[in-house]
N, CA, C and O atoms as CSV, one atom per row, in Angstrom:
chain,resi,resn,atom,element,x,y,z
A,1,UNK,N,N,-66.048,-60.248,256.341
A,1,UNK,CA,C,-66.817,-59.018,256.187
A,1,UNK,C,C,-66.129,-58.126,255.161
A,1,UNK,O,O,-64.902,-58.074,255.073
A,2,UNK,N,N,-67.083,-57.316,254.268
A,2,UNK,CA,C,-66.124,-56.772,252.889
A,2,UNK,C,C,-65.414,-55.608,253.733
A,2,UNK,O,O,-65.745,-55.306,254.879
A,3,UNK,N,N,-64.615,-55.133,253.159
A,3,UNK,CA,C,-63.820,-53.650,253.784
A,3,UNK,C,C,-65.510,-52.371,253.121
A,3,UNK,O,O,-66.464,-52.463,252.349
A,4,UNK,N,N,-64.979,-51.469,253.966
A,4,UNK,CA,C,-66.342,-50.451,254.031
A,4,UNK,C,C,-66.472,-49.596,252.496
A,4,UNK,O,O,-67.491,-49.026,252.106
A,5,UNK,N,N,-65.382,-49.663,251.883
A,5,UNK,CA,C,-65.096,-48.784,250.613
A,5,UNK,C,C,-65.798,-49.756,249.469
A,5,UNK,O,O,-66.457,-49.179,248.605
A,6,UNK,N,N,-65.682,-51.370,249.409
A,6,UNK,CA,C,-65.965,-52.120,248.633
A,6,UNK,C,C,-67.044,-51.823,248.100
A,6,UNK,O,O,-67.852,-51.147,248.737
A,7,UNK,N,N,-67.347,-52.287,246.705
A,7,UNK,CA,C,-69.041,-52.031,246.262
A,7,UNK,C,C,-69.154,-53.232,245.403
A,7,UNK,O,O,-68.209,-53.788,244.844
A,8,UNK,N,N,-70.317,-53.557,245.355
A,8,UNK,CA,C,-70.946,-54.780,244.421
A,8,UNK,C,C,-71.763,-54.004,244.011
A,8,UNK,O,O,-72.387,-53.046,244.469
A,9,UNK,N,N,-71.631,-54.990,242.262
A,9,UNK,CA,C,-72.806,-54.570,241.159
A,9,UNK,C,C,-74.085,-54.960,241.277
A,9,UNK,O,O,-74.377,-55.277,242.429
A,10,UNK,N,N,-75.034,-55.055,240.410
A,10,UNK,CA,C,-76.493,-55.443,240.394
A,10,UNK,C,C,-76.506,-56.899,240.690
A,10,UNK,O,O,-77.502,-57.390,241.221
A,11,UNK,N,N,-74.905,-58.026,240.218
A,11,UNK,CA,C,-75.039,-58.937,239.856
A,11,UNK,C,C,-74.392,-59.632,241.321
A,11,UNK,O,O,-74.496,-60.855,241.411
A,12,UNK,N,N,-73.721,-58.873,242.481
A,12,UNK,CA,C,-73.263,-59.290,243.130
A,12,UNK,C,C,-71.742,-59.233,242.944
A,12,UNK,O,O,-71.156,-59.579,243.969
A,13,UNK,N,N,-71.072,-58.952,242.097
A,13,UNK,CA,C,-69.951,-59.055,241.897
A,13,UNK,C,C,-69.458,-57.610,242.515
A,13,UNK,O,O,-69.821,-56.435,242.580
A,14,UNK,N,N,-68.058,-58.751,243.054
A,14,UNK,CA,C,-67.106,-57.217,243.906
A,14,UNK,C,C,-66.320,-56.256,242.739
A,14,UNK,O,O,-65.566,-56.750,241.900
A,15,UNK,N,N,-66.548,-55.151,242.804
A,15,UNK,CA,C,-65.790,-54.270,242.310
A,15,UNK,C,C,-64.667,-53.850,242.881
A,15,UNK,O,O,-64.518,-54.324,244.007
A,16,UNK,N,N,-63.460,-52.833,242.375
A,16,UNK,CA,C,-62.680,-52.642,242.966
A,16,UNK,C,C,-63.092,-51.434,243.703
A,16,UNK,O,O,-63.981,-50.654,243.362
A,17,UNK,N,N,-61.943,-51.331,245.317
A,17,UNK,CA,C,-62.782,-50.243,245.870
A,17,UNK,C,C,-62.710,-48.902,245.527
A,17,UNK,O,O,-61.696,-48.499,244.957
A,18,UNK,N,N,-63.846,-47.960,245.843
A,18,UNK,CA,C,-63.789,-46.467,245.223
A,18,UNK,C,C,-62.953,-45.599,245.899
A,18,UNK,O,O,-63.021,-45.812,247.110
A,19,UNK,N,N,-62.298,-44.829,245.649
A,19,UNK,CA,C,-61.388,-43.811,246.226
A,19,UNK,C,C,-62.248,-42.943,247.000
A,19,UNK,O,O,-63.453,-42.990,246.750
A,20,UNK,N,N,-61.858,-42.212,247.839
A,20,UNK,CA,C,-62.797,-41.490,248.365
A,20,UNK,C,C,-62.105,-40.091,248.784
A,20,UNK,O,O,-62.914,-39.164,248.801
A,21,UNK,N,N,-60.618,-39.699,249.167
A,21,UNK,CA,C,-59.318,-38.779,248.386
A,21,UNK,C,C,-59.094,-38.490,247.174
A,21,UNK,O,O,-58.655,-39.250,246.311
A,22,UNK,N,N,-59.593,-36.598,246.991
A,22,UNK,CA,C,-58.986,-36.213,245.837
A,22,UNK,C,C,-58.548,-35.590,245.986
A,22,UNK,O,O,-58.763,-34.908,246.989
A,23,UNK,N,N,-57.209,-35.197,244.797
A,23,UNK,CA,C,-56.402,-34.030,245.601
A,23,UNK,C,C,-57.209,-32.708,244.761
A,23,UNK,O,O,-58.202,-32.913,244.063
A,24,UNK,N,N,-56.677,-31.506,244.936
A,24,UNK,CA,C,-57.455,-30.554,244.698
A,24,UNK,C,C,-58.098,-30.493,243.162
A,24,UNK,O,O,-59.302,-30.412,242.917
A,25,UNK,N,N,-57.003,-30.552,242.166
A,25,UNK,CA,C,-57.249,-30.448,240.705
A,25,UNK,C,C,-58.147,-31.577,240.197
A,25,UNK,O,O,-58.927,-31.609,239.245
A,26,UNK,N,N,-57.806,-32.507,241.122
A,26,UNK,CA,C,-59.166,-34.373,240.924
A,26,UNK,C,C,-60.487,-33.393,241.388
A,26,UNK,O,O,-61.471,-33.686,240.708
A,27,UNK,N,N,-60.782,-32.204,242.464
A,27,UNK,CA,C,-62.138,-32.469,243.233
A,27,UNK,C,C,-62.583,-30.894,242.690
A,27,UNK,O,O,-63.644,-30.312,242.915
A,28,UNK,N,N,-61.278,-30.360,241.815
A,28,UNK,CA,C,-62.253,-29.104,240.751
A,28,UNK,C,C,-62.900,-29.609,239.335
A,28,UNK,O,O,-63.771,-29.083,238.641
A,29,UNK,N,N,-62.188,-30.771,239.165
A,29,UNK,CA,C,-63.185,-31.200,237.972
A,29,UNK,C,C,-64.307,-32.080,238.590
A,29,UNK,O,O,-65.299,-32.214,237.874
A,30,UNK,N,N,-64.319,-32.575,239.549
A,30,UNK,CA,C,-65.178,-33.468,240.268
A,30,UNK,C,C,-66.715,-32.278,240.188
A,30,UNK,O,O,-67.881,-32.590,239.947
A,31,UNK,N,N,-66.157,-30.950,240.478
A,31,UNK,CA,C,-67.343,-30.310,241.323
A,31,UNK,C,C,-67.114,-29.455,239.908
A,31,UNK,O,O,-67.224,-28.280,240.258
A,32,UNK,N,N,-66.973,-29.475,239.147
A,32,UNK,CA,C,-66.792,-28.478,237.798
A,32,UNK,C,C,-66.293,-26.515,238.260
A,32,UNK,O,O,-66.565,-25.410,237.790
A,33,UNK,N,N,-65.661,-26.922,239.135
A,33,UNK,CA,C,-64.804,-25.827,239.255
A,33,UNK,C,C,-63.682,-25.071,238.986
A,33,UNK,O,O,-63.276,-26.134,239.457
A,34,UNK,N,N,-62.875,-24.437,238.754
A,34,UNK,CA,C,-61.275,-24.479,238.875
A,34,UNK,C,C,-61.036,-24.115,240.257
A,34,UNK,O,O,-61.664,-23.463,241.091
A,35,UNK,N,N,-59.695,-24.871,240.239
A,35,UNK,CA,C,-58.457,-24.909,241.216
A,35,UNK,C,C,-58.889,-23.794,242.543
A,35,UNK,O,O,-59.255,-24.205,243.645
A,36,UNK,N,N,-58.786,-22.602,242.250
A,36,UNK,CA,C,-58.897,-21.669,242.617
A,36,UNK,C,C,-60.395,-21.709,243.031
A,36,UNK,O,O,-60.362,-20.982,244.024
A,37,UNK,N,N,-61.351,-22.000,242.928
A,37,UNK,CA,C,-62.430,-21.719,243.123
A,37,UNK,C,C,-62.774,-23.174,243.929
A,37,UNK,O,O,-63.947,-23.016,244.269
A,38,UNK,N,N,-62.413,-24.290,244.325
A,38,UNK,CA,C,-62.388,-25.286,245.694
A,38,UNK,C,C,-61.560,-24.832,246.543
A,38,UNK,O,O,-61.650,-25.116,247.737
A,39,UNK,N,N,-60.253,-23.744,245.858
A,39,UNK,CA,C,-59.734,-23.263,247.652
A,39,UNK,C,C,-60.341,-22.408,248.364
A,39,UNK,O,O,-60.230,-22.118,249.555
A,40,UNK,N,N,-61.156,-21.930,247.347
A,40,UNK,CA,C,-61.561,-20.597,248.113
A,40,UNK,C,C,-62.815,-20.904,248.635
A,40,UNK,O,O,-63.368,-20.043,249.319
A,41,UNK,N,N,-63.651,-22.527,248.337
A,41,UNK,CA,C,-64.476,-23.242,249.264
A,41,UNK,C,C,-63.990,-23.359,250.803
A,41,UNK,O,O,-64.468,-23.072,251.901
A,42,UNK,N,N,-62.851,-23.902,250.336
A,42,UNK,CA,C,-62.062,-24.758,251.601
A,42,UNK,C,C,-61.613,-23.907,252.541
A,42,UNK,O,O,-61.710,-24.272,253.712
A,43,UNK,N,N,-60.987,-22.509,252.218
A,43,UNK,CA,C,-60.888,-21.277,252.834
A,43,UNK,C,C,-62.248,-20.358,253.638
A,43,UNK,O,O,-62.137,-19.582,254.586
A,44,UNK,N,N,-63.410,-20.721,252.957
A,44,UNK,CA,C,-64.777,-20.188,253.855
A,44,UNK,C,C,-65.515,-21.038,254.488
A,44,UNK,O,O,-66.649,-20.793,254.898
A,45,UNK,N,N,-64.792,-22.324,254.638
A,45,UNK,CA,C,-65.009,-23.406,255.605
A,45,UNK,C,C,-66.306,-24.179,255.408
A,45,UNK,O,O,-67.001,-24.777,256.230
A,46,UNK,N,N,-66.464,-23.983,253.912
A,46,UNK,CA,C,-67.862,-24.525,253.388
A,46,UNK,C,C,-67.114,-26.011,252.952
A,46,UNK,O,O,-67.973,-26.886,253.066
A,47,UNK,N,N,-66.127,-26.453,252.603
A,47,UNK,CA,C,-65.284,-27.796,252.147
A,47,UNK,C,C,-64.578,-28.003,252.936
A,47,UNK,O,O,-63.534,-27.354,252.993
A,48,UNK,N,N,-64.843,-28.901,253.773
A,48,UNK,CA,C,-63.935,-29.988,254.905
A,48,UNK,C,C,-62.390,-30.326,253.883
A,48,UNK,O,O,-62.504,-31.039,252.886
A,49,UNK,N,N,-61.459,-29.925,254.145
A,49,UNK,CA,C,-59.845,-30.852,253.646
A,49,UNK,C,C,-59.258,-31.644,254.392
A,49,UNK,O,O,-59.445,-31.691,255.608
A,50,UNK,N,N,-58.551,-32.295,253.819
A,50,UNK,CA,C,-57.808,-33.340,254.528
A,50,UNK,C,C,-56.178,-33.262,254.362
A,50,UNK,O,O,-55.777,-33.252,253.198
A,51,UNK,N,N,-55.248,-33.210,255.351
A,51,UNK,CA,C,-53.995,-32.769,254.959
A,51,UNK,C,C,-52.930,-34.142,255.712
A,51,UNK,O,O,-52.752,-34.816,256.726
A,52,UNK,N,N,-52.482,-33.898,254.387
A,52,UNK,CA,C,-51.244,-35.120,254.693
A,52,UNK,C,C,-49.755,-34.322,253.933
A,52,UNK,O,O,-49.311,-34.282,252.786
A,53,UNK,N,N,-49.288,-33.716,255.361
A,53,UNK,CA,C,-48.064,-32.888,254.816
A,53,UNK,C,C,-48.271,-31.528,254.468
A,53,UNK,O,O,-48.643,-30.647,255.243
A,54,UNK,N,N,-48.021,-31.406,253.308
A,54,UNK,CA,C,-48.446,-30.218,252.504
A,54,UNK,C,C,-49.180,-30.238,251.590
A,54,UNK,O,O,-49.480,-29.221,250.966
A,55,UNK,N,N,-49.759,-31.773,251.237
A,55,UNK,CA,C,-50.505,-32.122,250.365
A,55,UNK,C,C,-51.721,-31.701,251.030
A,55,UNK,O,O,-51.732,-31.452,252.235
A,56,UNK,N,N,-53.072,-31.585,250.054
A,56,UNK,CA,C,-54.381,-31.300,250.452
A,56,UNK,C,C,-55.264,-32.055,249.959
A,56,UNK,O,O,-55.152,-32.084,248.734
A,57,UNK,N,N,-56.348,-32.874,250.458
A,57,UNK,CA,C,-57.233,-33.611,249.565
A,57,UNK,C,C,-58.601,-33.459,250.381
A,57,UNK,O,O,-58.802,-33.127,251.549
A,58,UNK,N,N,-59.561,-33.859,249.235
A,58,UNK,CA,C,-61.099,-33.443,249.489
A,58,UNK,C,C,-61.631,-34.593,249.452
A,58,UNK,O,O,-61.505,-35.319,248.465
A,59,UNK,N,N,-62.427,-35.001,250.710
A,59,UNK,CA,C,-63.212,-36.197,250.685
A,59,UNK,C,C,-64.139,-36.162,249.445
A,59,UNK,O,O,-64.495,-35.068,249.007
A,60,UNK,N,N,-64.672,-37.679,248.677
A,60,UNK,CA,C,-65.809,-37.740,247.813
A,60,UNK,C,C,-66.794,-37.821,248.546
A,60,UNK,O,O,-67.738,-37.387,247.885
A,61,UNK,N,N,-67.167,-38.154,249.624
A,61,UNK,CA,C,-68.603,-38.115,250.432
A,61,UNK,C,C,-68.628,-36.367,251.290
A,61,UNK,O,O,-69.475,-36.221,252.171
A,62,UNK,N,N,-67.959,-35.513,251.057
A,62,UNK,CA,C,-68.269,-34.483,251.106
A,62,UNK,C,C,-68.315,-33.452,250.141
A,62,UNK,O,O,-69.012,-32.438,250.114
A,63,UNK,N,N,-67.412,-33.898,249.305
A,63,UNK,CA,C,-67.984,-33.176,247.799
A,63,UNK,C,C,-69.640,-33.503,247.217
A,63,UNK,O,O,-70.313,-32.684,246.591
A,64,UNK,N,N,-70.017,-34.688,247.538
A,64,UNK,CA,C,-71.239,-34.836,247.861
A,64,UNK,C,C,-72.387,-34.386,248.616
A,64,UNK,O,O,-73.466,-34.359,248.025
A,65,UNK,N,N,-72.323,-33.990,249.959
A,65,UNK,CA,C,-72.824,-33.326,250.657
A,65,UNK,C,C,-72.702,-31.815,250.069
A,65,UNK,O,O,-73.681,-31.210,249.633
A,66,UNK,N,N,-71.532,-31.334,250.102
A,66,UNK,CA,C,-71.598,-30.204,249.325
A,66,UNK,C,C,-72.538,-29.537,248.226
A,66,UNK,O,O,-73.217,-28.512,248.165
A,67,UNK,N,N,-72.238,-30.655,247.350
A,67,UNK,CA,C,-73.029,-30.618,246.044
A,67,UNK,C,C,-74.833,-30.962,246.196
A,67,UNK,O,O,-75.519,-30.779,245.190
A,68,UNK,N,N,-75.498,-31.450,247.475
A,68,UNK,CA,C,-76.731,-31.830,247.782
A,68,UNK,C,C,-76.932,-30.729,248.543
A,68,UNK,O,O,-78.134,-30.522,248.381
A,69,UNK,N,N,-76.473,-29.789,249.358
A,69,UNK,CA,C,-76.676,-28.459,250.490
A,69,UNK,C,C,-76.719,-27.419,249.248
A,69,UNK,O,O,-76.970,-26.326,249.755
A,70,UNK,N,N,-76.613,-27.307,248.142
A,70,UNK,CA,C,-75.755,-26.307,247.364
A,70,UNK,C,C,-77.420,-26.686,246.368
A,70,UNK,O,O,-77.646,-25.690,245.681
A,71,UNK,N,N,-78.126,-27.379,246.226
A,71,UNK,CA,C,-78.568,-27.598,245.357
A,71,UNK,C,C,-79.907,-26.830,245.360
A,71,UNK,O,O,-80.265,-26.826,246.538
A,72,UNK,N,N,-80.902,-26.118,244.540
A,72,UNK,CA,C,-81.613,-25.325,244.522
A,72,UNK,C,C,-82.969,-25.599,243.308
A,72,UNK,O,O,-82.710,-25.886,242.139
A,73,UNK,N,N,-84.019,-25.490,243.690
A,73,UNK,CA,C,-85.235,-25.380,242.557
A,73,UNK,C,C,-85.683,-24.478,242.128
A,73,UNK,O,O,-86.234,-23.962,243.101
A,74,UNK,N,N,-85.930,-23.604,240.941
A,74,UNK,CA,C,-86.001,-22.427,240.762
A,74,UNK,C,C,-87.859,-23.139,240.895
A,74,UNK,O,O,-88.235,-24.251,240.524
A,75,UNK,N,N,-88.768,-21.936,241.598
A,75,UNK,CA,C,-89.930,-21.998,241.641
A,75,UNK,C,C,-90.483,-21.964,240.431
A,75,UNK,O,O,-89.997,-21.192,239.604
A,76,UNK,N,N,-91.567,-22.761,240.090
A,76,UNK,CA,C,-92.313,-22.671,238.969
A,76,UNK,C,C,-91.657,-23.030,237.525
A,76,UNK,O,O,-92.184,-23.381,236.469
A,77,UNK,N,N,-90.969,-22.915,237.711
A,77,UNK,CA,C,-89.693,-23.128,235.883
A,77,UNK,C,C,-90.206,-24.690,235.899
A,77,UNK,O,O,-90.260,-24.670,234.669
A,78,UNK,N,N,-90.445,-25.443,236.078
A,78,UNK,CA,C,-90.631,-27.018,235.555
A,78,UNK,C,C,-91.684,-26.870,235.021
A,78,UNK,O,O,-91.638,-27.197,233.835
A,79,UNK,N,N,-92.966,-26.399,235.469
A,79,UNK,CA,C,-94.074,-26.823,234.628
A,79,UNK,C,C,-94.469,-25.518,233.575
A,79,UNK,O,O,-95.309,-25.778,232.713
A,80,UNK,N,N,-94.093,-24.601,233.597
A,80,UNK,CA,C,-93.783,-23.956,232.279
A,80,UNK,C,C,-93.606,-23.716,230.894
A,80,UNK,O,O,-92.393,-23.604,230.716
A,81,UNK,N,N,-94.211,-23.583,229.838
A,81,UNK,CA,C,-93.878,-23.880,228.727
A,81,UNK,C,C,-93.672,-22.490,228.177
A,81,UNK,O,O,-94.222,-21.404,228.359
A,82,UNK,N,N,-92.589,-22.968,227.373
A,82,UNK,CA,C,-91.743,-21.415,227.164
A,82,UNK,C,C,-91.931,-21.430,225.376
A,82,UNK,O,O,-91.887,-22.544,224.854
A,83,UNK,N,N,-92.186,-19.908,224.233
A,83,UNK,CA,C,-92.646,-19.828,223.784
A,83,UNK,C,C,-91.644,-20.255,222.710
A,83,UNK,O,O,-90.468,-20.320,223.068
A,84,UNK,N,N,-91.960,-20.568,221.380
A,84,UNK,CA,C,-90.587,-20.814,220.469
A,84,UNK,C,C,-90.376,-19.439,219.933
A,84,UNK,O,O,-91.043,-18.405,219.916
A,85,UNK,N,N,-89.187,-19.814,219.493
A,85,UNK,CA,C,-88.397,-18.219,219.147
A,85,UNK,C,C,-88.715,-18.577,217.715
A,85,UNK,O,O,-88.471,-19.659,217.181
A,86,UNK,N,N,-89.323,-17.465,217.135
A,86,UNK,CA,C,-89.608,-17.026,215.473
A,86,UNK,C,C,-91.358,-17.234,215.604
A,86,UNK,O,O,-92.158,-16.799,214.775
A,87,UNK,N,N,-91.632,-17.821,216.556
A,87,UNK,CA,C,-93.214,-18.062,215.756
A,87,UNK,C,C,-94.487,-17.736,216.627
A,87,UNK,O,O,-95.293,-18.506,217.150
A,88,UNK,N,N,-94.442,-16.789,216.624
A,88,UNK,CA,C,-95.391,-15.891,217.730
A,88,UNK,C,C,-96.532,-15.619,217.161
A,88,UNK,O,O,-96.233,-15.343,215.999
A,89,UNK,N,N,-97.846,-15.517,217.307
A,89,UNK,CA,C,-99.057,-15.554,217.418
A,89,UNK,C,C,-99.303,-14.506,216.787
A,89,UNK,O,O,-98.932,-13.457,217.314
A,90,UNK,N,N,-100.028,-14.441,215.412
A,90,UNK,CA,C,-100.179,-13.175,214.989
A,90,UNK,C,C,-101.623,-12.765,215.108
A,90,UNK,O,O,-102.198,-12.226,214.163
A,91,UNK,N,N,-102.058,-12.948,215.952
A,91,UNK,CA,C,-103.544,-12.643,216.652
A,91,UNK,C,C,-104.102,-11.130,217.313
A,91,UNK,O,O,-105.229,-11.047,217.802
């Protein structure tokens, strides 16, 4: 049975497995944040951490969740057509 982290491609072939521990500065570029701005996630208890020692690391399947709870549609903006700049209707 493969280990649970393992992944296969389209073709069937095993890849190596994915990490799923980042430490903080790995999971502010992960989430396009700085440093400072995943602690202060992890501090309003919106980012689950994981501590080994004094070290700190952020699951990838909750930086995920994170990033899917966090996510938003601005109403109406998709089907919209927005006007070009310089060439306005001289009507």
């Amino acid at each position: 049975m493969k280990d649970a982290q393992e992944r296969t491609d389209k073709k069937g072939a095993r890849n190596a497995p994915t990490r799923r521990l980042y430490a903080l500065k790995e999971a502010a570029q992960y989430l396009g944040r700085p440093v400072w701005g995943v602690r202060e996630l992890i501090w309003s208890g919106q980012l689950p951490v994981v501590r080994s020692g004094r070290k700190q690391y952020v699951d990838m399947r909750d930086m995920d969740s994170f990033i899917e709870k966090n996510k938003h549609y601005e109403p109406g903006v998709a089907g919209r057509i927005q006007p070009r700049h310089g060439k306005e209707s001289e009507q």
